[in-house]
C-alpha positions as CSV (number, residue, x, y, z in Angstrom):
1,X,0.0,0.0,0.0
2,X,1.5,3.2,-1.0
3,X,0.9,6.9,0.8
4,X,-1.3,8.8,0.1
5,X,-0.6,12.3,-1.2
6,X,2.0,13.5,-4.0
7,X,5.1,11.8,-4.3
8,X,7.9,13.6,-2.6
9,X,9.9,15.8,-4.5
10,X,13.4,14.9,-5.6
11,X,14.6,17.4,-7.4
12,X,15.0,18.8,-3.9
13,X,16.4,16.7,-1.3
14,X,15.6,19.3,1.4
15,X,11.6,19.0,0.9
16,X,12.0,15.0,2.1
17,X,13.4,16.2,5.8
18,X,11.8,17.0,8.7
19,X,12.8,17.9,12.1
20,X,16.0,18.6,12.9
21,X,17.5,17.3,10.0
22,X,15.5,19.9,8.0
23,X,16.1,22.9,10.7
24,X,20.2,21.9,10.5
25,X,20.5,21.8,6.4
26,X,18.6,25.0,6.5
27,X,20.7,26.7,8.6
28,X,23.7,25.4,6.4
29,X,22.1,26.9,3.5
30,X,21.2,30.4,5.6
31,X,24.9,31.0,6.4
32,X,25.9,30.0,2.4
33,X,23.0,33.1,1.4
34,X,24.9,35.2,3.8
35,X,28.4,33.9,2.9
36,X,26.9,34.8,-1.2
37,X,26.3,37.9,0.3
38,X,29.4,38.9,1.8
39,X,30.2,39.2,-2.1
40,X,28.3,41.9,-2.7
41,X,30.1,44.9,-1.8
42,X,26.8,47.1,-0.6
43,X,26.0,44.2,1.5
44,X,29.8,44.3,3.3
45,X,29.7,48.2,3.0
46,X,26.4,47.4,5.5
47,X,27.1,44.5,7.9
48,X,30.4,46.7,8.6
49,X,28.1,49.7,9.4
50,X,25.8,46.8,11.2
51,X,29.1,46.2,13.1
52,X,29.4,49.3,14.8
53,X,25.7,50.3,15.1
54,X,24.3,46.9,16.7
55,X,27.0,47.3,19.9
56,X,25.7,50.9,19.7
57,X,22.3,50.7,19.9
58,X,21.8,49.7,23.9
59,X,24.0,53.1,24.3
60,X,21.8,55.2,22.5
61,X,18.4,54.0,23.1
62,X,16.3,55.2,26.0
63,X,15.2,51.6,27.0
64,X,14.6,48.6,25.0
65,X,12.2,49.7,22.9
66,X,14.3,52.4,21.3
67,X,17.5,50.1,21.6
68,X,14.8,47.2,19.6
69,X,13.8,49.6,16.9
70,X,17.5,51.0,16.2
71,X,18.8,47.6,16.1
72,X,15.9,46.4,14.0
73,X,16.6,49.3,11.5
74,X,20.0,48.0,10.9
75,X,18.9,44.4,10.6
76,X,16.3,45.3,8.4
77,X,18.9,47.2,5.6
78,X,21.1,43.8,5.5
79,X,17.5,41.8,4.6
80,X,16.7,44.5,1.8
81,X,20.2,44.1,0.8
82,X,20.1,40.0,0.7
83,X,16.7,40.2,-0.8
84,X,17.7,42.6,-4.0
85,X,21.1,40.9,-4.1
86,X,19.1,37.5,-4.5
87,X,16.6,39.4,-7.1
88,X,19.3,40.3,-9.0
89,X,21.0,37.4,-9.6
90,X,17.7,35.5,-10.3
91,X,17.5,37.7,-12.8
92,X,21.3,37.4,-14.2
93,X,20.6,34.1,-14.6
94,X,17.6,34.6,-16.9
95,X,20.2,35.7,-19.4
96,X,22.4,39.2,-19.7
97,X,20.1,41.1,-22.3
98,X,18.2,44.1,-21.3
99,X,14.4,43.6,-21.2
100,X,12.3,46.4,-19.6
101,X,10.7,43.6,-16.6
102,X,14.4,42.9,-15.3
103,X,14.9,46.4,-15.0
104,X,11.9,47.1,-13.4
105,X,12.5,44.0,-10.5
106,X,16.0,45.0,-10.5
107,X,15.2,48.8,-9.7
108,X,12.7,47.7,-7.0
109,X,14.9,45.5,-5.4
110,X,17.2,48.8,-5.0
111,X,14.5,51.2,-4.3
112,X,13.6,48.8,-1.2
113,X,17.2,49.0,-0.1
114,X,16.6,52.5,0.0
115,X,13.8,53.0,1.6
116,X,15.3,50.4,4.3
117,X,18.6,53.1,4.6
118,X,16.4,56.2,5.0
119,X,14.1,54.2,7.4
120,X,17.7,53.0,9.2
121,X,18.7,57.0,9.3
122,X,15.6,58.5,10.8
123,X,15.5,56.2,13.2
124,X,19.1,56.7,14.3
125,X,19.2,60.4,13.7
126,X,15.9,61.0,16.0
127,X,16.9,58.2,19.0
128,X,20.9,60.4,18.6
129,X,18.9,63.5,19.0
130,X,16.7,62.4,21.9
131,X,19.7,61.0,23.7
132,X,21.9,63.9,23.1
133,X,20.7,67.0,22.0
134,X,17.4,67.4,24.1
């Protein structure tokens, strides 16, 4: 008697674990996205910056709601930056001519990376001036 349901997938080895197995490989392939990353040189430009502001952020925040949302700021440019980075080289892959829908994911990918950076700054400029200036 065979299972019921589609057969598993195996094409993908990953989709036929579970538990910890599943959670072990997928960490494996997490720190290869972020080692791919380290490649890109905004993304190493950032997670330098990310360097210095994480350790920073108990000293300027007011409690650990502001200390959350600066961190959170920071953390949230390196996922922009992983996210376009991984939009962009989906769409490398597609082939190197120009066509008008990779420019349009690849300049949304980068318009979400900025909006993440000016998101990042307000936060940081307004906790610096709360802490210091008022």
């Amino acid at each position: 008697m065979t299972p019921a349901g589609p057969p598993p997938d195996t094409a993908n080895p990953q989709k036929a674990r579970t538990g910890l197995s599943r959670v072990w490989h997928a960490a494996g392939y997490s720190l290869q996205g972020l080692r791919a990353g380290w490649r890109e040189t905004a993304f190493r430009q950032e997670a330098i910056a990310a360097v210095v502001l994480l350790p920073t952020a108990p000293w300027v925040g007011c409690g650990w709601v502001e200390t959350a949302l600066l961190a959170g700021s920071v953390l949230l440019v390196l996922i922009a930056e992983l996210l376009n980075s991984g939009i962009e080289a989906a769409i490398d892959r597609i082939g190197p001519e120009w066509h008008p829908l990779s420019k349009r994911a690849k300049d949304m990918g980068s318009a979400a990376v900025l909006l993440s950076l000016l998101l990042a700054s307000g936060i940081w400029l307004a906790a610096i001036y709360h802490r210091f200036l008022m």
